[in-house]
N, C-alpha and C positions, 0 to 999 in steps of 0.2 A: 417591555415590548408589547405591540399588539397587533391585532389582526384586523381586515377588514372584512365586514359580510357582504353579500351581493345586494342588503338590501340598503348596504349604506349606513347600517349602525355598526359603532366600533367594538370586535369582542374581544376583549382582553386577553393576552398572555399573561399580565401582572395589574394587580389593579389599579384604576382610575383615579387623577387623581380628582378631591372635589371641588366643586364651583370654588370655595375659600381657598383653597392651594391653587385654583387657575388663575382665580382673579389677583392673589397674592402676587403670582408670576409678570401676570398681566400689570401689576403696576409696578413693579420692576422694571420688566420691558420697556415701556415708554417712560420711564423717569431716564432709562438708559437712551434711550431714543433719543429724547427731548435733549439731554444733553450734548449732543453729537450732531444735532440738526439737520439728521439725513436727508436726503431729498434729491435723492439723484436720479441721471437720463432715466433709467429702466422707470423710477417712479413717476417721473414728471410725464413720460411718455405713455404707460396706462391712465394715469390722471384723463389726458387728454382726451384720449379716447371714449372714457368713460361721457365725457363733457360732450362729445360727437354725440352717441349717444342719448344725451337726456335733451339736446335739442331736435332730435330727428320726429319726435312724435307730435310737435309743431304744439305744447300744451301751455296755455294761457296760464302762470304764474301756478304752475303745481304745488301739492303738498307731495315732499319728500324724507324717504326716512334712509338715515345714513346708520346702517347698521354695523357694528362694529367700528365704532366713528374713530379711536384712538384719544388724541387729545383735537380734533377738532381741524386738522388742516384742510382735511378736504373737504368735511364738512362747508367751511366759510366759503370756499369757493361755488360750494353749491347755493348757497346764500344767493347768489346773483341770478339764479333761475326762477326761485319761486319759496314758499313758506316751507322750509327744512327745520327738520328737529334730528338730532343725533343721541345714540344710546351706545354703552361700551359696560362691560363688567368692570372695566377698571377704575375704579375710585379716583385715583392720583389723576389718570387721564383726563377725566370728564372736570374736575378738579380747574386742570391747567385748562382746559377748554373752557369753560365758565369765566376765567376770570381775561382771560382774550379777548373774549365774543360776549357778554355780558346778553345780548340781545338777541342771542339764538339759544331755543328750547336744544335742552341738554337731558338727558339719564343716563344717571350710575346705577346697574343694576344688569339679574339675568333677564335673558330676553323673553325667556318662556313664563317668566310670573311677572313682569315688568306691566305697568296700566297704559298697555298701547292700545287706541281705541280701534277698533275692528272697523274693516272698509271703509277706510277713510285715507289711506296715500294711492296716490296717484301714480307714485314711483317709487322704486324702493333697490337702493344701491349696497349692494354686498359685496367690500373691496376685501379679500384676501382673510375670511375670516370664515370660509365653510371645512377648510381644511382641519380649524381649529377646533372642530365641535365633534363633540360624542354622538351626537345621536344626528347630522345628516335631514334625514327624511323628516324629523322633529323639525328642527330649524328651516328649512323650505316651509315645511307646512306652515309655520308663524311668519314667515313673512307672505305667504300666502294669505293669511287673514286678516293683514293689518293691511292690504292691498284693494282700492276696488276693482270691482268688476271692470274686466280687460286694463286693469292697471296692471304696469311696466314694473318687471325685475332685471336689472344690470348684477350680475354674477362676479367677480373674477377672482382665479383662484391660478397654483402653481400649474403646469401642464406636467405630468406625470410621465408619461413617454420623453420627453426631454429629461426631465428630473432624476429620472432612474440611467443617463447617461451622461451626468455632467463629469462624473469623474473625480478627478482632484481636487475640481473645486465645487465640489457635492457642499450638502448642508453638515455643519459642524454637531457632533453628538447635544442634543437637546436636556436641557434637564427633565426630572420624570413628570414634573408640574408640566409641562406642555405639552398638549397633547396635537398631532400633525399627521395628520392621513392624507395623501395628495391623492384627489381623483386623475383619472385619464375622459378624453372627451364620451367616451361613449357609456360610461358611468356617471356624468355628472349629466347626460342627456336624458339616463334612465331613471335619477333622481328628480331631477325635474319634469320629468309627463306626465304624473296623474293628476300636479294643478295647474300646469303650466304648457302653455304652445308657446316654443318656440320659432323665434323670428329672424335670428342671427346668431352665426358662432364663428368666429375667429381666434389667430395664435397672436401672439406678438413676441419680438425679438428674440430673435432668431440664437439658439445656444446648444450646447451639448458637443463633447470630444469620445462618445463611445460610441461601436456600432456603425449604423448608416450615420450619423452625423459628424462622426471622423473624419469622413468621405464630404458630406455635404457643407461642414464648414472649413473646410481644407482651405490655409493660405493660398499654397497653388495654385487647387484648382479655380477660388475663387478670383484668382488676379489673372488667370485663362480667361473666363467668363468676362471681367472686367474690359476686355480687347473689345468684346462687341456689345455688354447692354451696362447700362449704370449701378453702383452698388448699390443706387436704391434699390431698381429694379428688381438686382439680385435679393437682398433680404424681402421684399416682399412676396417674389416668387416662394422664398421660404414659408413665408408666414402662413401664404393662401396654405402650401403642402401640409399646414400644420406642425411643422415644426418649431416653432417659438415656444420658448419658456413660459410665457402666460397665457392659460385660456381667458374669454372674454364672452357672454355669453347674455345675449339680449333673448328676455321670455317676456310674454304675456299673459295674465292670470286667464284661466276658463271659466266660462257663468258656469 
């Protein structure tokens, strides 16, 4: 078990495990992945978003860095925006990615010693992989410097007010190889100010069975509601309130 500090690095109840036992996990992980060919609503619908996103700042064939890339799926879609390279600790991943995508720059390796050239992306996408890291405010900062000046960070991570009410169908006991700190918005805001102005934060898809969200995703009440506004309507009212399961979180680096 462990704890988290207020400054965003993780301290331990039992110790850490290292880059070699994460990365060992991590290729695990997507060999199990890979198998199974996940790729469901919840993913395809951050996907999306994210894609909103990397077209909003209107930028002539960017340089993008896909960090924590996996084996490459989202990476290739980024492909179509502008020159992407993708980086993951996972050997197996980056592995399976290379031999897919032969034409998109690819690294296996950690991010913190990795030969990413300094001020040089334009954009820099961190899907679901801050949660994963020890050190937090380390990891902002390197993507902070492989960014340039007023270059774009796309964040998304679990939403931790949801997460801490899913209930039964909460996250299953992890092995001690992975390590999983979920921020809540106003810690992953506080993590990001000293390089970063933010420009957008939103929830997405709307979850949780304890608490206020008992009440807020009630069958009932929700089929009440449905008499007079659409269930889109309804989950994005959710969304705005912050109650979805994923935060989403558009920064901009500071000179």
């Amino acid at each position: 078990m462990s704890r988290q500090s207020t400054q965003g690095k993780i301290t331990p109840t039992r110790p850490l495990p290292s880059l070699e036992e994460q990365r060992k996990f991590w290729d695990w992980h997507w060999q199990h992945w890979q198998e199974r060919r996940v790729l469901n609503d919840w993913t395809e619908r951050r996907a999306q978003e994210i894609l909103n996103l990397i077209k909003e700042p209107h930028l002539n064939h960017p340089r993008i860095l896909d960090l924590g890339c996996g084996h490459g799926w989202f990476t290739e879609r980024l492909a179509n925006f502008g020159d992407v390279h993708g980086i993951d600790l996972s050997q197996e991943a980056i592995a399976a990615a290379k031999a897919r995508r032969p034409d998109i720059t690819y690294l296996a390796g950690n991010i913190y010693e990795a030969p990413l050239p300094a001020n040089h992306f334009d954009i820099v996408v961190s899907q679901e992989v801050i949660a994963h890291v020890e050190d937090q405010p380390k990891y902002l900062g390197r993507a902070a410097d492989v960014l340039k000046s007023r270059g774009f960070l796309i964040v998304t991570t679990g939403n931790k007010y949801v997460i801490d009410r899913l209930g039964d169908v909460g996250w299953v006991k992890q092995p001690s190889e992975h390590i999983r700190h979920e921020l809540g918005r106003k810690q992953l805001k506080d993590l990001l100010a000293p390089r970063f102005e933010i420009l957008k934060v939103f929830t997405i898809i709307p979850h949780g069975t304890q608490g206020v969200l008992r009440v807020v995703n009630s069958y009932k009440l929700n089929a009440l509601f449905r008499l007079f506004i659409s269930q889109q309507k309804i989950e994005a009212l959710k969304e705005k309130a912050g109650f979805g399961w994923q935060m989403i979180f558009l920064a901009r680096k500071k000179d």
